[in-house]
C-alpha positions, 0 to 999 in steps of 0.5 A: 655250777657256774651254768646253772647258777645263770639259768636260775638267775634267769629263771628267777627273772622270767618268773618274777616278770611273769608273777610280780606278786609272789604270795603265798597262797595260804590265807592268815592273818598271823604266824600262828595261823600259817603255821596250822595251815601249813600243817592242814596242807599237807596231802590238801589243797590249799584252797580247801585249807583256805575254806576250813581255817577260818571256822577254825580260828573262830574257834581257836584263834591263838595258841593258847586257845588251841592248846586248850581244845578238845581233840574231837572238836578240832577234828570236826573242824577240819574233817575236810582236810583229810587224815584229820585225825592225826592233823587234830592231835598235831595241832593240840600239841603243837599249841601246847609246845608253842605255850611250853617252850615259845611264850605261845610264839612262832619260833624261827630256827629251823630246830625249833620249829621242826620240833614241833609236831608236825612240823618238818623241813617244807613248812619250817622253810616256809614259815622262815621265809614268809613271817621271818624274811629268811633264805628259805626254799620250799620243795614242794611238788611244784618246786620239784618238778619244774627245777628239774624240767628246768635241768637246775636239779637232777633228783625227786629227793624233797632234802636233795632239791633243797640242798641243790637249790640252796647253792643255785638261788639267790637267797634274796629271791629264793623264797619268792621263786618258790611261791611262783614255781606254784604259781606257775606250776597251776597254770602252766607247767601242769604235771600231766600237761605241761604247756611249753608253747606259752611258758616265759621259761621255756628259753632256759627249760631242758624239758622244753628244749628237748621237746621242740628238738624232738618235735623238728626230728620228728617234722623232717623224717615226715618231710623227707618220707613225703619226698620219696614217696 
């Protein structure tokens, strides 16, 4: 444990100096805000969320607004985001719970918030960590896939990634190191590409590590072979 709590600390280090800036990629401009657009990126790009919400908040700027609003008219609005029909009913309702149950509030327990329609473990830990300031870590794609290039996690498993990491970050950093795993994620560590050559955390990655082993075996047979020949 003591191994992998060190590689994270420098993991979390190498990615800190490399994206200084760990925001979170969803435009808002209040917790209300995020947490629909938390919902609209679900199986959706982020930069497409970001070109729909702002028509969508024009419309329905506050939970009192959005829990007032037509079903169809919100689908229309977020047609683009796919499976917007059951987005659309989430969002009506979950205004709804916001007025009923929160004062039109966001609120911050994990129980709360994950009683929401719609609304499960990744976007509560998001919302926790960017609008409440909380430990909070967001397993998504990214997030899952380079922690376990990284060798700090050893399952796909989104509750088991969570429940590693929990034990391995710092609970200061955890939140900002999944925003840069994203961020890291789009530019470097590509799913079907990864760029090992030019990763900052390469020094501490398995994946990468195993590959340079693999490519040096591979350098020598091909020298040993020239040899004979």
């Amino acid at each position: 444990m003591l191994k992998l709590q060190q590689k994270a600390k420098a993991a979390t280090a190498l990615l800190k100096q490399e994206y200084p800036d760990s925001l979170c990629s969803l435009d808002y401009a209040d917790p209300f805000h995020l947490l629909v657009s938390v919902r609209l990126a679900a199986q959706c790009t982020d930069a497409r969320v970001n070109l729909v919400t702002p028509a969508l908040f024009a419309r329905f700027p506050t939970p009192q607004a959005m829990a007032k609003a037509n079903v169809a008219e919100v689908e229309t609005l977020i047609h683009s985001c796919g499976f917007y029909r059951t987005k659309a009913k989430d969002l009506v309702v979950m205004s709804q719970q916001l007025c009923e149950r929160h004062g039109g509030e966001v609120p911050e327990s994990m129980e709360d918030l994950t009683a929401l329609s719609g609304i499960g473990r990744k976007s509560a830990n998001l919302i926790r960590g960017d609008v409440y300031g909380l430990p909070a870590v967001v397993a998504d794609t990214h997030l899952i896939r380079i922690t376990n290039l990284l060798g700090l996690v050893n399952t796909r498993d989104p509750a088991k990634v969570e429940q590693q990491l929990v034990q391995l970050l710092d609970p200061i950093e955890s939140n900002n190191f999944c925003h840069r795993c994203v961020l890291h994620g789009r530019a470097v560590c590509v799913a079907r590409r990864p760029q090992c050559d030019v990763c900052v955390l390469a020094k501490v990655c398995d994946y990468a590590t195993n590959l340079k082993s693999v490519s040096n075996q591979t350098s020598c047979q091909s020298r040993s072979k020239l040899r004979r020949e």
